[in-house]
GUVEX-911301 format. One line per 2 residues: number of its first residue (from 1); their letters; for each residue x, y, z of C-alpha. Coordinates in steps of 0.5 Angstrom, whole numbers, plus 500, padded with zeros to 3 digits. Layout:
BEGIN
NUM	a	X/Y/Z ~ ...
END
This chain:
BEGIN
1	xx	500/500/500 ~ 503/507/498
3	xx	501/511/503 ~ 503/506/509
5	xx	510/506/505 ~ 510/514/505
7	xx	507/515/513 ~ 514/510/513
9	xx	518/514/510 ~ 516/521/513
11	xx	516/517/520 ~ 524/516/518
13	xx	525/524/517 ~ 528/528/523
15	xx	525/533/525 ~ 532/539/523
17	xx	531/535/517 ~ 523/537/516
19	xx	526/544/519 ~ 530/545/514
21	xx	526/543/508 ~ 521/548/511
23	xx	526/554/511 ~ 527/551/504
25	xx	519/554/502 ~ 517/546/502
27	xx	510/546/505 ~ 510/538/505
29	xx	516/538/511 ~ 512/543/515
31	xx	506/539/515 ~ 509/533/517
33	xx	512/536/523 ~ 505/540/525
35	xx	502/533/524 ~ 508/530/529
37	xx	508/534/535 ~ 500/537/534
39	xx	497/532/538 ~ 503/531/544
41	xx	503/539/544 ~ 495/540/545
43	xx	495/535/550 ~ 501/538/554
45	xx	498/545/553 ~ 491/543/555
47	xx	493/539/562 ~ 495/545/563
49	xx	491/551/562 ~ 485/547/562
51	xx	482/552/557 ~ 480/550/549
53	xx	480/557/547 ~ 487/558/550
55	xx	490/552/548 ~ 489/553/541
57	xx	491/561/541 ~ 498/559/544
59	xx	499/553/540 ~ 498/557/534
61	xx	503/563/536 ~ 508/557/537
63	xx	506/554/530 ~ 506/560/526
65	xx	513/562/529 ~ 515/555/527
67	xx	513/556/520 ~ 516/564/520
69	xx	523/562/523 ~ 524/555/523
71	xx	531/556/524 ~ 530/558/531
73	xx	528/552/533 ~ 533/548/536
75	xx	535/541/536 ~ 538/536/540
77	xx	544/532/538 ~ 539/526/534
79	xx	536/531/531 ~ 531/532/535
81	xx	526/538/537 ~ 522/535/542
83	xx	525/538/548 ~ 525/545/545
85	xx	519/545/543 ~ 515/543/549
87	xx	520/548/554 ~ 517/554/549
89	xx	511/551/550 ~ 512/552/556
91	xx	514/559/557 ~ 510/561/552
93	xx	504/559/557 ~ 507/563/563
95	xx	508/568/558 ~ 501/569/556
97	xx	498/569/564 ~ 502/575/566
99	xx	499/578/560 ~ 493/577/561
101	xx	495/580/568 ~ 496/586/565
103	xx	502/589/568 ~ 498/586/575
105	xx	505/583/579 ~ 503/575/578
107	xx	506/570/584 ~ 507/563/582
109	xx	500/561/587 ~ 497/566/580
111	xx	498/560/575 ~ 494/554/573
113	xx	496/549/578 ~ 498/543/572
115	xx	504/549/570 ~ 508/547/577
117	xx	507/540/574 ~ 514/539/569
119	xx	522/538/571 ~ 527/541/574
121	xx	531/540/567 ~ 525/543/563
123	xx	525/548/567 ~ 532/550/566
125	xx	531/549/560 ~ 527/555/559
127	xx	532/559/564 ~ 537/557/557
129	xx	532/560/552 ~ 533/566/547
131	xx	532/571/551 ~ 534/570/558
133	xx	541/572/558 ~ 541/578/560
135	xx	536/578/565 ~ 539/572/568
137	xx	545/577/568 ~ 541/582/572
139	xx	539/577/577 ~ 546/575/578
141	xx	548/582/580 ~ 543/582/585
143	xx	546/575/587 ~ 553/577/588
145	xx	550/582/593 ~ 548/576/598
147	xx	551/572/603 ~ 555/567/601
149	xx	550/560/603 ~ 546/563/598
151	xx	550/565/593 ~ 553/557/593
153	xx	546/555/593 ~ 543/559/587
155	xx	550/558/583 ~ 549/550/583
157	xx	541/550/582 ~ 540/556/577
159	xx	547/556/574 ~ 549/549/574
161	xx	542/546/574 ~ 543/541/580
163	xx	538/538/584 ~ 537/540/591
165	xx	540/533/592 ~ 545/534/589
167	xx	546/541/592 ~ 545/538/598
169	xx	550/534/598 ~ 556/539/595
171	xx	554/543/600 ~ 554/538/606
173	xx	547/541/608 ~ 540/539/608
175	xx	535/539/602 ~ 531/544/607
177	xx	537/549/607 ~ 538/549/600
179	xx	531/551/598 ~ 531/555/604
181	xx	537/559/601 ~ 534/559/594
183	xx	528/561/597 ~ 531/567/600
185	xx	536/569/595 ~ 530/569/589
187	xx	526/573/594 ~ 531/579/595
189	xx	532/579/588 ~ 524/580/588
191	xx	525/587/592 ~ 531/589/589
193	xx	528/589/581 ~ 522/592/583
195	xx	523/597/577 ~ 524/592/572
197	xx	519/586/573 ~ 514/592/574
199	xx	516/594/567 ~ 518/587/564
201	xx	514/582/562 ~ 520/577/560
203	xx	524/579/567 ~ 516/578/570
205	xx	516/570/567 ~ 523/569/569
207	xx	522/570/576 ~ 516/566/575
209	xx	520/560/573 ~ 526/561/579
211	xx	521/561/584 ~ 518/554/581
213	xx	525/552/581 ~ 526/553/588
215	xx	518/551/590 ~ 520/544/587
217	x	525/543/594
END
């Protein structure tokens, strides 16, 4: 049967192969993509906003950004875009809650609650996205002004990506101390970027992502 040998075909294709037939103007390679991740992207998204509507416009921005700009997106060393795709996914829900805020300062507790339910290496993998340097950056300043057991603890679990296990262990304390520290550290860069989470929307997300991280302990 053709069609069995041809979904065979398309199921071989790696997802920076379609991306960069995609940038080539061939639509085909874009619908195959689209038809790869739709349904596995809608679910992700839908647990978490629990909202039809908000699901689709959020997919739909996704969807059109790949489209647009397809060299964005990024590929792991299989050639695969899954990760990358479900980590923008994922901030791009967070982004859209604060914007429907409307410059309202959101904690964590504002957010669905499914958004508390992904991986320490999800999460970073948000911190490590376009964009986030320079307002990481700003948040290390504000760091190195803290004290030394807060600095270590934001060093290994922002920086570095540990566990609190393994931050815990590294530092020979308690899994409790660790959040702790993080805790107190994220909260005092809060206070002190007062002017520019009122006024930025991405330094808004990103403290978002850091609180989550430190609730995870």
């Amino acid at each position: 049967d053709k069609a069995v040998i041809f979904a065979w075909m398309e199921s071989q294709v790696t997802d920076i192969e379609l991306l960069m037939q995609t940038k080539a103007g061939r639509r085909q390679a874009f619908t195959t993509l689209y038809d790869r991740y739709w349904d596995v992207l809608y679910t992700f998204a839908f647990v978490r906003t629990k909202d039809e509507r908000v699901t689709r416009e959020i997919l739909q921005e996704l969807w059109i950004r790949i489209y647009e700009n397809p060299a964005s997106i990024k590929c792991d060393n299989e050639g695969s875009a899954r990760r990358y795709l479900f980590s923008k996914l994922n901030y791009n829900i967070i982004d859209f809650y604060h914007q429907r805020k409307s410059e309202t300062i959101i904690s964590s507790s504002e957010l669905p609650e499914p958004l508390l339910d992904i991986t320490d290496d999800e999460y970073h993998e948000i911190l490590n996205s376009e964009g986030a340097a320079s307002l990481l950056a700003m948040v290390a300043d504000v760091v190195n002004t803290l004290p030394n057991p807060q600095q270590r603890v934001y060093e290994l679990r922002i920086n570095q990506g540990k566990s609190v296990e393994e931050t815990a262990e590294r530092l020979g304390i308690s899994k409790k101390t660790v959040s702790n520290h993080l805790s107190a550290a994220i909260t005092e860069v809060r206070r002190k970027l007062g002017p520019e989470y009122e006024t930025s929307k991405k330094m808004a997300v990103l403290l978002v992502v850091l609180e989550l991280i430190a609730e995870q302990g």
